[in-house]
N, C-alpha and C positions, 0 to 999 in steps of 0.2 A: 879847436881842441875838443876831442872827444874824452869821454869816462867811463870807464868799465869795470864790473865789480863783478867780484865768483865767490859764494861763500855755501855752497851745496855741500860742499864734502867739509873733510875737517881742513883742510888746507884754507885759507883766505886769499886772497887774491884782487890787489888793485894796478889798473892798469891808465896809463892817462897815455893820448894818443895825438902825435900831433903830426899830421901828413903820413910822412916815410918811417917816423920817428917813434916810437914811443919807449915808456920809462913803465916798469913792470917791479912790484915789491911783494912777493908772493912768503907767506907766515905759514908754519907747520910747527904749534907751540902749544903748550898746555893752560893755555887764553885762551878764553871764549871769545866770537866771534865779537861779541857788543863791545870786547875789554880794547880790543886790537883792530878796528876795522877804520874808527875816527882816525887814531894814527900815522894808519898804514897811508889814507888819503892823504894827508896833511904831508905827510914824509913825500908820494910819490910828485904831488903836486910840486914841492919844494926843490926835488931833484930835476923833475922838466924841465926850468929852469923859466915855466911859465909867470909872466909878470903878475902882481896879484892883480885880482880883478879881470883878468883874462875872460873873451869871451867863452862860452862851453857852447859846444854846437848839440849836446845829444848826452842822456848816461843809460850806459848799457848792464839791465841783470840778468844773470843765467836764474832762468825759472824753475831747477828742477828737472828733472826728480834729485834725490836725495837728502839730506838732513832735515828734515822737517823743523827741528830750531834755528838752523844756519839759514835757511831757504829764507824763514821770515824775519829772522834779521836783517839779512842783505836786502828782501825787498823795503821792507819797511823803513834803511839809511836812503833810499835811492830815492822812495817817493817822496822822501822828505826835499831832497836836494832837489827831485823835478821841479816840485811846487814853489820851493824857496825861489829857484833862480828862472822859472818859467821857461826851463828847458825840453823838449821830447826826454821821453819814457820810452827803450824798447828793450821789451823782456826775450831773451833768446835763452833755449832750452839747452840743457847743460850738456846732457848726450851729444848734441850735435855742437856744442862747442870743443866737445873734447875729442870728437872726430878726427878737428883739424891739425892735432898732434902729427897725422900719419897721410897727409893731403894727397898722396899719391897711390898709397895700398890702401888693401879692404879691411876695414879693421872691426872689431867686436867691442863697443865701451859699455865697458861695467863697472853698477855705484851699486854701494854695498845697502839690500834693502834688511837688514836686521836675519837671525838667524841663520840658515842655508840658502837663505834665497838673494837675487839678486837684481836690478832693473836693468834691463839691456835694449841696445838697440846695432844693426850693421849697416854699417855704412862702406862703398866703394868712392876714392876718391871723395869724400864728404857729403858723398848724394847719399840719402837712405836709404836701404833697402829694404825696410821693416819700418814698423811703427813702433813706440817704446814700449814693451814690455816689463811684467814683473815673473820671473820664475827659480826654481832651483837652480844653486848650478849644474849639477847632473843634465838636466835638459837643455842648458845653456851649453855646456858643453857637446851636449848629442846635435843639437843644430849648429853650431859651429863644426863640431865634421863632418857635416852633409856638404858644405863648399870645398868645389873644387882647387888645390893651388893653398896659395900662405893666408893665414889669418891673425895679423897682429891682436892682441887683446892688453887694453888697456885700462884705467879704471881704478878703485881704493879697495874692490870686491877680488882681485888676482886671489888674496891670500886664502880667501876660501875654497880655489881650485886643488883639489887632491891630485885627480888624475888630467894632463894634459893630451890630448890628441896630438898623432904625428906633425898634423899640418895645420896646427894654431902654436904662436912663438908669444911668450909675454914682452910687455915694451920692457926697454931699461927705465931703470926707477927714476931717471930725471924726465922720461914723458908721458908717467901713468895720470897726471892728474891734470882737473883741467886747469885751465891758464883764463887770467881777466885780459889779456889781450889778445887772445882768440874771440872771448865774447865781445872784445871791443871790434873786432874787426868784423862780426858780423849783424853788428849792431850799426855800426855804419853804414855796410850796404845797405841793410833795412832800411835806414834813415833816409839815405838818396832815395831809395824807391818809394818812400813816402810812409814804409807800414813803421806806423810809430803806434804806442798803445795807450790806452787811458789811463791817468793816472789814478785816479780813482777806483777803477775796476783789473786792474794787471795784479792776476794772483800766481800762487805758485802751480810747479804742472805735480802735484802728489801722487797719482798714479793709483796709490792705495791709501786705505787710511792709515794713521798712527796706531803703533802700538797701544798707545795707552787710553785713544778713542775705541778700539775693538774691546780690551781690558774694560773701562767703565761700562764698553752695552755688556759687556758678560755679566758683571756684576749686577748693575742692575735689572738684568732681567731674573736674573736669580734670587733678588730683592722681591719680585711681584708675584713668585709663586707662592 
């Protein structure tokens, strides 16, 4: 039995994985992630149909980028259950978990980074084609009609698209966000292959700082003049 957890965006997401099978309870509520995440496990756990006390082979968290309070809620339920149950830790990154919405097209996923701007990365097939960026979507947009051919675009960042390019389509709303059994699936492979992560050092992937860390150095540098 595997475990997987997504809580970057506002969506929550737990996914318990068992062979061919698993049981997914994904939340889009006005609960915070800490109110609804114990639940959501205990619930998906319950529906498996896993006996209790069942082995867990692995628990899988999407690292980010995105919510900077969800990111470290989620990571900080996961280390807890590592340590408790003396299971591997593997943190897989959210962008490329949300890839695998569209595993066969080239697609564009985007998490909303606060303001105009947005964190993006493209991937064909699930393979990346970039490294994670942070930019407007203006410029998000200008580099997605530089590719040739269709570019799905998926993500909680859509709603900030004004203008759409010919040849970029948005997903339908049941596969903009990501899913914990995406993360559970490539958290698995990791696992077989051995890249598992410390529990003690596995943080989230931020990209940029927080608003409200940029916010405090303005302040106080304003303070020492």
């Amino acid at each position: 039995m595997f475990i997987a957890i997504e809580t970057a965006t506002r969506t929550s997401s737990v996914a318990v994985l068992d062979g061919d099978r698993f049981t997914e309870i994904d939340l889009d509520s006005r609960l915070t992630h800490s109110q609804t995440l114990q639940p959501q496990l205990e619930e998906a756990l319950r529906l498996s149909g896993a006996p209790r006390g069942a082995a867990v082979d692995g628990i899988a968290i999407s690292i980010g980028p995105g919510s900077f309070t969800g990111l470290r809620i989620g990571l900080a339920a996961v280390k807890a259950l590592s340590y408790a149950w003396g299971v591997p830790i593997i943190g897989v990154p959210t962008l490329e978990a949300l890839s695998m919405n569209f595993p066969f097209e080239r697609v564009l996923t985007m998490l909303d980074a606060q303001r105009d701007c947005a964190y993006f990365q493209f991937f064909e097939r699930t393979k990346a084609l970039d490294e994670v960026k942070v930019g407007s979507i203006e410029r998000i947009m200008s580099e997605a009609e530089s590719f040739d051919g269709l570019t799905i675009v998926c993500g909680d960042a859509l709603k900030k698209i004004k203008t759409l390019p010919s040849n970029v389509a948005l997903a339908p709303i049941n596969l903009r966000m990501p899913r914990a059994v995406n993360v559970g699936l490539i958290g698995r492979q990791r696992l077989a292959a051995g890249l598992v992560d410390n529990v003690m050092n596995l943080e989230p992937m931020y990209v940029r700082r927080s608003e409200a860390e940029v916010l405090w150095e303005k302040r106080h540098a304003a303070s020492e003049r």
